[in-house]
C-alpha positions as CSV (number, residue, x, y, z in Angstrom):
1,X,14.4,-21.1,-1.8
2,X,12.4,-20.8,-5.1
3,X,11.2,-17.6,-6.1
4,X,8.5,-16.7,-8.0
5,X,7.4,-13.8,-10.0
6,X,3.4,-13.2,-10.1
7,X,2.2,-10.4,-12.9
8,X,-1.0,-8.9,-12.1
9,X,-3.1,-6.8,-14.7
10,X,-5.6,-4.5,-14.5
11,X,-8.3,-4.9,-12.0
12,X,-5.8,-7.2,-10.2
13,X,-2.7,-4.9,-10.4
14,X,-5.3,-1.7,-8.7
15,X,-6.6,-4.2,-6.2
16,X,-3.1,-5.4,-5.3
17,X,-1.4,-1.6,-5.5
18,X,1.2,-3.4,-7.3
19,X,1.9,-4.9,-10.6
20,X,4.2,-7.3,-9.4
21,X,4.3,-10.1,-6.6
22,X,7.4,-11.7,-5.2
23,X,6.8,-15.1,-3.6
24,X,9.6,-17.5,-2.2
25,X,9.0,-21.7,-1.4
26,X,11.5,-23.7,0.3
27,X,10.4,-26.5,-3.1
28,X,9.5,-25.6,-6.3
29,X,5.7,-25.0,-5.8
30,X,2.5,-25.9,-8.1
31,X,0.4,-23.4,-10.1
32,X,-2.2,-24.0,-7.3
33,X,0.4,-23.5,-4.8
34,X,1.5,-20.4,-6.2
35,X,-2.0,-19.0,-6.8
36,X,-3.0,-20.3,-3.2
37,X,0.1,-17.8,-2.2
38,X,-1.2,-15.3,-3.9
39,X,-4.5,-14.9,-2.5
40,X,-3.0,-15.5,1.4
41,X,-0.2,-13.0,0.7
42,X,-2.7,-10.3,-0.7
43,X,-6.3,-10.7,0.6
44,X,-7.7,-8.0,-1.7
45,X,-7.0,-10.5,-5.0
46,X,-9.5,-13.5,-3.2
47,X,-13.0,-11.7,-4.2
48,X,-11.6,-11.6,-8.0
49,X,-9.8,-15.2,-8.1
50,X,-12.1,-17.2,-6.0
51,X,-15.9,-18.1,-6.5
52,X,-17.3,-20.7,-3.8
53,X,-13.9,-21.6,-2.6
54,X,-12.6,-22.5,-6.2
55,X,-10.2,-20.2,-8.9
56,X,-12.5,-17.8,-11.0
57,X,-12.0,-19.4,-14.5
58,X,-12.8,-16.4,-16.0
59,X,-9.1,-15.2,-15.0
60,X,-6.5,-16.7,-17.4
61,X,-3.2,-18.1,-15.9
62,X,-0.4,-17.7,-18.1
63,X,3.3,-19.5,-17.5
64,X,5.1,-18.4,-20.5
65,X,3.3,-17.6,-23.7
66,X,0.9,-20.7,-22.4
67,X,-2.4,-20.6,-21.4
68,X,-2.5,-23.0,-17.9
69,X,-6.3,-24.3,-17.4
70,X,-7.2,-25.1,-13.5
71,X,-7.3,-28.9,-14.4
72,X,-3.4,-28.7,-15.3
73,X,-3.0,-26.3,-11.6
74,X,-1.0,-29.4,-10.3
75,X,1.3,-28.9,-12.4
76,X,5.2,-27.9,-11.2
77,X,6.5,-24.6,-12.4
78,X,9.3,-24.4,-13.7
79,X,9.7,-21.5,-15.0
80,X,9.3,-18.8,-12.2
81,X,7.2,-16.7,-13.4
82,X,3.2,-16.6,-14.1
83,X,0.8,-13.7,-15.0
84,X,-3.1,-13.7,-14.1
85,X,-4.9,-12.3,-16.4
86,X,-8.3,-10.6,-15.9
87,X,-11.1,-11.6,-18.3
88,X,-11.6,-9.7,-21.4
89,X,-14.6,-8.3,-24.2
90,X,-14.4,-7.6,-27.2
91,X,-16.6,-6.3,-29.9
């Protein structure tokens, strides 16, 4: 089993009543499979991190210190850990 370790922030972490996910995967999974978890395991997250069926890109996915853009989502992680980041303003 691979496990994975999802951080949520903010609007995600009150929608979620958790800061923290715990997902396992008999293979190590893609981003998309991962975020595709994530909305199945915790049906509150899928108004926030899907529009029309697709990820919001407004939300950032992080794996590391790296930004991952949805056109790299096939990507394997390696790492086992992710954060989802909700979008920000400034001034």
């Amino acid at each position: 089993m691979v496990k994975v370790e999802v951080r949520l922030f903010a609007n995600l972490r009150e929608a979620a009543g958790t800061e923290v996910l715990f997902l396992e995967f008999t293979k190590p999974p893609t981003i998309a499979d991962v975020l595709n978890e994530v909305v199945a395991s915790t049906p509150a997250l899928k108004r926030f991190l899907l529009t029309k069926g697709r990820f919001n890109e407004r939300y950032k996915v992080l794996v590391g210190a790296e930004i991952v853009f949805p056109e790299n989502f096939s990507r394997v992680l390696k790492e086992g850990r992710l954060a989802i980041l909700p979008p920000v303003s400034g001034g």
